[in-house]
C-alpha positions in Angstrom: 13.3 -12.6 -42.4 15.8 -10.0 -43.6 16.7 -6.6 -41.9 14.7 -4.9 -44.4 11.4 -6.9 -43.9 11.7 -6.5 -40.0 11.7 -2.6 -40.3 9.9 -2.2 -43.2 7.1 1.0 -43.1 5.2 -0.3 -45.8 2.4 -2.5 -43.8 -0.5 -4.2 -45.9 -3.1 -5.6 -43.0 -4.4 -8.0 -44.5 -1.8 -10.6 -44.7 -1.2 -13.6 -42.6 2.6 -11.9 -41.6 0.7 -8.9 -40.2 -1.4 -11.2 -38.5 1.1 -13.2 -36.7 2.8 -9.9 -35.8 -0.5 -8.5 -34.1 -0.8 -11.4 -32.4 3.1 -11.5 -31.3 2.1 -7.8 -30.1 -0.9 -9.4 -27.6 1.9 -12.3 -26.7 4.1 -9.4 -25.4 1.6 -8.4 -22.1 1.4 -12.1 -20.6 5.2 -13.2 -21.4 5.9 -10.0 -19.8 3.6 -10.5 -16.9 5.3 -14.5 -16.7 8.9 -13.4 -17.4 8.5 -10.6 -14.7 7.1 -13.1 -12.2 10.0 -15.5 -12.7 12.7 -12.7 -13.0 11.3 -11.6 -9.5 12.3 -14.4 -8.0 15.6 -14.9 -9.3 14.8 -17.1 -12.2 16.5 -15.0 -14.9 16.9 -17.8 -17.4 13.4 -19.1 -17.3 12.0 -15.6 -17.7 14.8 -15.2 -20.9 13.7 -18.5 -22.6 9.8 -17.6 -22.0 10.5 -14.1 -23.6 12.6 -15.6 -26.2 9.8 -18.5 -27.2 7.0 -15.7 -26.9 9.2 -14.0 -29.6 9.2 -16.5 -31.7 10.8 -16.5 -35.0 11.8 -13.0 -34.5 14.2 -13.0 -32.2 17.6 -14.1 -32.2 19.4 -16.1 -30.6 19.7 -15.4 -26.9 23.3 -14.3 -24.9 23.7 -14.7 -21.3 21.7 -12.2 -20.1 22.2 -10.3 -16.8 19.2 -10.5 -14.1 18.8 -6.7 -14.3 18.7 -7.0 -18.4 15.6 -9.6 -18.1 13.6 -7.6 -15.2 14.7 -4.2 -17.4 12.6 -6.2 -20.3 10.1 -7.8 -18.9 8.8 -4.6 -17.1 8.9 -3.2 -20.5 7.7 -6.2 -22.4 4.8 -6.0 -20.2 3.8 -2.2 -20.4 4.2 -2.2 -24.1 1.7 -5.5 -24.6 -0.4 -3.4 -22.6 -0.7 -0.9 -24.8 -0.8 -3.2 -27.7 -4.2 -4.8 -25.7 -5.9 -1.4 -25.1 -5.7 -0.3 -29.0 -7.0 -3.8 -29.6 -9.8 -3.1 -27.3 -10.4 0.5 -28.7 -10.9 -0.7 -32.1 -13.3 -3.6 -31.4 -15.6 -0.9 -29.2 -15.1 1.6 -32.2 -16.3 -1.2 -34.5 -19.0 -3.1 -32.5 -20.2 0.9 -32.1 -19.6 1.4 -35.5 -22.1 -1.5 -36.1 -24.3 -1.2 -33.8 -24.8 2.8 -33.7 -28.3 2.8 -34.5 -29.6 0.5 -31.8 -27.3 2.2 -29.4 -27.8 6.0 -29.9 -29.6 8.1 -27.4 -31.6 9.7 -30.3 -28.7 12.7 -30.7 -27.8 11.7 -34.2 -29.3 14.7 -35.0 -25.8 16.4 -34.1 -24.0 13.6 -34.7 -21.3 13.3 -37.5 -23.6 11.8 -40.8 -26.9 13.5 -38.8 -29.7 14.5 -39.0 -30.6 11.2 -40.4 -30.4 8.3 -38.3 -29.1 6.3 -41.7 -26.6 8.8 -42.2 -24.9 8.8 -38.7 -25.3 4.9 -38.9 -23.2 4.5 -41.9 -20.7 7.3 -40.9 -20.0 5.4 -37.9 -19.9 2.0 -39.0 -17.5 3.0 -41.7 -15.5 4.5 -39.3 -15.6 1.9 -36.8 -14.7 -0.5 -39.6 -11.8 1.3 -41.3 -10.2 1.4 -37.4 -9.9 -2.2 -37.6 -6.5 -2.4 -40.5 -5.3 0.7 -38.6 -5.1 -1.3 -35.3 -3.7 -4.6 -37.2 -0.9 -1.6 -38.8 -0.7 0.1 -34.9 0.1 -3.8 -33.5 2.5 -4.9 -36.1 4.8 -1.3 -35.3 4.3 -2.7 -31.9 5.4 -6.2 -32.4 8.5 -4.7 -34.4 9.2 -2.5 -31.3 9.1 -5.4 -29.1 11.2 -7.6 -31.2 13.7 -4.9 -31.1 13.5 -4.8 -27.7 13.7 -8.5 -27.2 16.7 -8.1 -29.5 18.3 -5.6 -27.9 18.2 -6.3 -24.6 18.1 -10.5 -24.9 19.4 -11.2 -28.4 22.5 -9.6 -30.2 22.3 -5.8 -29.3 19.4 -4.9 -31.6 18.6 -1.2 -32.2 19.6 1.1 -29.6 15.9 3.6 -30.4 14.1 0.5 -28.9 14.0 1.1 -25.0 13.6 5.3 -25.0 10.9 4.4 -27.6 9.1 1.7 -25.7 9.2 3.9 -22.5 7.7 6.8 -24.7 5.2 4.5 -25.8 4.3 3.4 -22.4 4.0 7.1 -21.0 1.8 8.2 -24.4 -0.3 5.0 -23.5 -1.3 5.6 -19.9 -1.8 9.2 -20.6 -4.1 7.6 -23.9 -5.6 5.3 -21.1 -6.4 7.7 -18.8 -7.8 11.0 -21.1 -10.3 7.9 -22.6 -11.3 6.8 -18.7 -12.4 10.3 -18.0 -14.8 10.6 -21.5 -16.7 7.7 -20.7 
């Protein structure tokens, strides 16, 4: 895969590429978790070749790396698949609420958006719900492009230098996300 395709800002959802990239996103929390583990304990090279495999076709080839370098991604690996796992969560609620809205609703459609009917707030909010669903495959591949960055970067050949300040932005915006959605429940 070129340069070009790798960083590309044009995402269609519905292909099998943005597929594997969502799900190389979700691979990022338990490689992290794994690769953190073994970095922990002093086994740097383990936690670089299960980073590097969890990458995939990706990434490139792998340099010595230093035991700081691995712990520095893995801890970063691992907050940034977390965030990939909460917008995954976030869109199936918003769908499975989308879909079920009408069997779930405390009777306040009424004031609800596509009220006063019950049929109209329905169908708002399963369109809604439903149209979250490519956004969250678009949100996961930027993710999985951030994380092969980072895997570059930090593992591979030196990758883009925006990677880390953007993955620790990314892990700040998502634990503020995290906790302004615990406190509307």
């Amino acid at each position: 895969m070129s340069a070009d395709q790798t960083y590309s800002t044009t995402v269609n959802p519905f292909t099998t590429d943005s597929a594997r990239r969502a799900l190389f996103a979700l691979r990022a929390f338990p490689a992290g978790l794994a690769a953190l583990g073994a970095a922990a304990i002093g086994q740097h090279r383990w936690a670089t070749r299960w980073q590097l495999d969890a990458a995939g076709r990706w990434s490139e080839q792998a340099r010595p790396s230093s035991p700081l370098r691995v712990l520095t991604h893995s801890v970063l690996s691992l907050l940034v698949g977390t965030v990939a796992w909460f917008v995954v969560a976030l869109s199936v609620i918003a769908a499975f609420r989308g879909l079920f809205y009408g069997l779930i609703t405390d009777d306040s459609y009424a004031y609800s958006w596509g009220g006063p009917t019950l049929a109209g707030a329905w169908l708002v909010h399963l369109v809604l719900g439903l149209l979250l669903v490519p956004v969250a495959v678009w949100i996961l591949r930027g993710i999985a492009v951030l994380q092969t960055g980072l895997t570059r970067r930090l593992l591979g050949d030196g990758g883009p230098a925006w990677v880390v300040p953007v993955a620790v932005i990314l892990a700040v915006a998502g634990a503020l996300l995290f906790r302004s959605w615990l406190h509307q429940i």
